[in-house]
N, C-alpha and C positions, 0 to 999 in steps of 0.2 A: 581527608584534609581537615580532618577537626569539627564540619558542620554535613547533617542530616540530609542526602541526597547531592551532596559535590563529588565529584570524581575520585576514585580514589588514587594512589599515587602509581598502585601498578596499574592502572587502564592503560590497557594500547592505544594509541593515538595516532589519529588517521591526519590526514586523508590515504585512501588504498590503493590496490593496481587501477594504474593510470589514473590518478588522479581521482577517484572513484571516494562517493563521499562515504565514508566508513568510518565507525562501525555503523549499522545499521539501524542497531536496537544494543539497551544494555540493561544489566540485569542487578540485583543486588547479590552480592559475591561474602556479606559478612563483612565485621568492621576489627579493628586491630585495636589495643593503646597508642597511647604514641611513641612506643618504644617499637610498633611494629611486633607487637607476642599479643598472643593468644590468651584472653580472659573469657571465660563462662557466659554464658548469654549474649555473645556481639558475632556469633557464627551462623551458618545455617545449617536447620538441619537437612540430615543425610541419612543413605545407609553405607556403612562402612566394608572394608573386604568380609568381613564374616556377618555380613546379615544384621548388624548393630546397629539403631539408632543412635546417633551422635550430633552432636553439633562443634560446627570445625568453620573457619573461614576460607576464603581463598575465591582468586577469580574463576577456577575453574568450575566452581557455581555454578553460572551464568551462564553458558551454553545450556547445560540441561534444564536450568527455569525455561529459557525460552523455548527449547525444542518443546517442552509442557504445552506452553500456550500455543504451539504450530497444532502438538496434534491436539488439544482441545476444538478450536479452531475447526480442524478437518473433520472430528467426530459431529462436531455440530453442524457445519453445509452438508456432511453425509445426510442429514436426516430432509433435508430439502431440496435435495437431488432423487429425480427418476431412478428404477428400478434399472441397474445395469449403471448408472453414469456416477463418476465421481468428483469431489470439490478437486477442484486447480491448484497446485501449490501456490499461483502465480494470483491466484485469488486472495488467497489466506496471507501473502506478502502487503496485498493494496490493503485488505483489511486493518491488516493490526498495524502499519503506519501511518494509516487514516485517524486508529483511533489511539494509537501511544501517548501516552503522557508523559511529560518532561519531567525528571526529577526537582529540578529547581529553575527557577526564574530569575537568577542574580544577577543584575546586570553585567556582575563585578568579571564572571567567569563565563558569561554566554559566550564565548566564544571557545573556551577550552571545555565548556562542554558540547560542543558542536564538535569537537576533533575528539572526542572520548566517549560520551555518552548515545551520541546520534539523536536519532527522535524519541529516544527516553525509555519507560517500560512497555514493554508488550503486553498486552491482555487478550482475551479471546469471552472475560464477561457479559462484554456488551449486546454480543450474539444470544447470552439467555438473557440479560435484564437492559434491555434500550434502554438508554437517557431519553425525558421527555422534553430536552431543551433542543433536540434535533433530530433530524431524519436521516436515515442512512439505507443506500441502495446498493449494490454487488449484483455485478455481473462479469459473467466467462464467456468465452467463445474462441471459436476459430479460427484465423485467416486463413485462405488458403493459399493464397501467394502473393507476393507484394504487388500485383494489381487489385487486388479484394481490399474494400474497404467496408468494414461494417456499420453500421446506423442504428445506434439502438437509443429508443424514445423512451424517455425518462420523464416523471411528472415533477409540472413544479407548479404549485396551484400559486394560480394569478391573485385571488384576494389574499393569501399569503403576502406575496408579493407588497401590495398595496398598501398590507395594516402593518409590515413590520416598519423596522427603522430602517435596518442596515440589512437586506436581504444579501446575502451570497453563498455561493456553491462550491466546496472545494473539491477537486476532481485528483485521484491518485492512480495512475495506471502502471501495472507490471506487467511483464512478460520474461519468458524462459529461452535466450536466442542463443542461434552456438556462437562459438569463439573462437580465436583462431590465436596462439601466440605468435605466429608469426608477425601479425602486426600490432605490433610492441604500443601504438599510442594509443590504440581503442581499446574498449572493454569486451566489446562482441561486435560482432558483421550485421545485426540489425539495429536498422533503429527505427522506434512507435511514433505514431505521432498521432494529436486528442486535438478535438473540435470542438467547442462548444456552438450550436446555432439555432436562435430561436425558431427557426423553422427551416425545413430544407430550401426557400429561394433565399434566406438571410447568410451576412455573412458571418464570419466565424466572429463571436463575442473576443473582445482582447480583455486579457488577462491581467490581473490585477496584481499577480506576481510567478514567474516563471521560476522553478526549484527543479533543475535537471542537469545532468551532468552529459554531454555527448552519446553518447551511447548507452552508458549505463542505465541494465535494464528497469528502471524505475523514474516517474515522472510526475512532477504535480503542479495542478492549476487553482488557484484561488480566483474563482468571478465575480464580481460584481452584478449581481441582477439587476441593477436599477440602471447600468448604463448600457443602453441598448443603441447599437448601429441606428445613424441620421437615417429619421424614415420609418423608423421602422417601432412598436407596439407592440406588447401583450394580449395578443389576444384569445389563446386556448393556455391549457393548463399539459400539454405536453411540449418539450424540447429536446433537440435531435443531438446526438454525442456523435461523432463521427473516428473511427479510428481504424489506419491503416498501417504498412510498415516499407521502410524501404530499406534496399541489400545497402551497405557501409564499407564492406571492405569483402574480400574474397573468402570461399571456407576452406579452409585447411587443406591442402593439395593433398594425402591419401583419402579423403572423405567424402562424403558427396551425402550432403543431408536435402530429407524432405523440404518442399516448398511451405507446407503449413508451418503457420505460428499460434501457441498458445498466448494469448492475454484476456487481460481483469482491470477490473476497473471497481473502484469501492468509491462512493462520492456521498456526500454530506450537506445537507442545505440544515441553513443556520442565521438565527438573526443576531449582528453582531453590536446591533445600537442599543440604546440604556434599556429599550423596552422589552430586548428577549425572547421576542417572539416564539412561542415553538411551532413547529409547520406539522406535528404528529395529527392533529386533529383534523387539518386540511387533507394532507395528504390519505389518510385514512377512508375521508370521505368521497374522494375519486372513484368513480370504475374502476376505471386500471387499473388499481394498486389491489383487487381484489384479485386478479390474472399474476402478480408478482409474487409468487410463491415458493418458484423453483429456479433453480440454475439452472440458464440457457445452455445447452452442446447442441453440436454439431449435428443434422439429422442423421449422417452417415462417418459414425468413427473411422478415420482408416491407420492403423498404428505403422509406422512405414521404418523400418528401421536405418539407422546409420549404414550406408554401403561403406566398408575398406577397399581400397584400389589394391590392385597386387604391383608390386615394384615391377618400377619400366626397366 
């Protein structure tokens, strides 16, 4: 469209099935004249059918940049996963929409890049070189049926807390749930649901901005730490995530899938007032965060496969 990071004219443009916010992530695809042809240097490069380095335009770029930074991404939690365990697709989704960057900030067009571009580019650098304006925590795990709710304690150091400006938490959770076409208005038959609570008798912090779509497997919460349930104080430096899932719509009549769910969770504490606090130094200096090494599984994997029904 003429200016550095705006949509170009062929993006798809969403919203997706069932209203589902799409595209996800987008990529740079190479830029055109404005005759729409092909000049020297506005392409990316490639390799061609015969093993040639080239540089060519075109959207269909963009899937392969991204699929790059999926498995970068996975090469990298590989290395912080137990012997035997691997990163979660469902990880590496909350990850890099956690930390996507927006190609542009125009007023003019936020909205047609929200139907085109999504949450902007992917990366998977962050995972070797952190920013030290924030903290960032990932974690996986298992439910095992929609009674199981997991509780996993995450640090948020209270003098943080105290000296920034504007403390808050943003929380991104994915999961991998089946689907069923038959029922046409949902996206999948599960749906997650994320807690934030300064301690297990408090109740769940309210959210400073809800970003989810029905079902659609992906979810995110922006907290406000400073505004804590009447009653109720800071007073350790862990708080509790809570996350479970319930059945939405039925599975597919020949199919009969496992009770367990895969989900992730990528979350970010960040001071968002003039002063910027970074929480790298606090958090560093906890116990805890000394035990936060590895991606959590299951102690007992059990890979259960999809059952087929035989016709009645």
């Amino acid at each position: 469209m003429g200016e550095i990071g705006w949509p170009s004219p062929f993006c798809r443009v969403g919203p997706g099935l069932c209203q589902s916010p799409k595209p996800d992530f987008s990529a740079n695809g190479g830029n055109s004249t404005p005759q729409y042809q092909y000049a020297p240097g506005l392409g990316v490069w490639g390799l061609s059918p015969t093993a040639m380095w080239e540089d060519q335009p075109g959207t269909s770029f963009a899937a392969p940049l991204l699929a790059r930074e999926c498995t970068f991404a996975l090469a990298r939690l590989q290395n912080v996963c137990e012997r035997g365990a691997q990163p979660f697709g469902v990880a590496v989704k909350a990850f890099l929409s956690l930390t996507a960057t927006p190609p542009t900030d125009n007023e003019a067009i936020r909205e047609l890049v929200s139907r085109t571009l999504g949450r902007g580019v992917a990366s998977a650098k962050r995972l070797q070189s952190p920013i030290s304006s924030s903290g960032v925590m990932i974690w996986q795990g298992v439910l095992q049926d929609d009674s199981d709710i997991a509780r996993i304690q995450i640090p948020v150091p209270a003098d943080w807390i105290e000296e920034s400006d504007e403390p808050f938490l943003r929380l991104i959770v994915a999961w991998d749930p089946p689907v069923n076409a038959a029922v046409k208005q949902l996206w999948s038959t599960r749906s997650v649901s994320a807690k934030l609570r300064l301690n297990p008798d408090a109740p769940a912090q309210r959210t400073s901005r809800v970003k989810s779509h029905g079902t659609y497997p992906l979810l995110e919460r922006l907290y406000d730490l400073r505004k804590l349930p009447e009653g109720f104080e800071v007073e350790g430096d862990l708080w509790l995530v809570e996350i479970g899932y319930e059945q939405t719509a039925e599975y597919h009549a020949a199919m009969i899938f496992p009770p367990q769910q895969r989900v992730a969770f990528a979350a970010e504490l960040f001071d968002r007032g003039a002063k910027k606090l970074s929480p790298q130094a606090p958090l560093q200096s906890l116990p805890t965060s000394a035990t936060m090494t590895r991606l959590s599984i299951p102690p007992a994997i059990s890979r259960m496969p999809v059952v087929l029904k035989s016709p009645i």
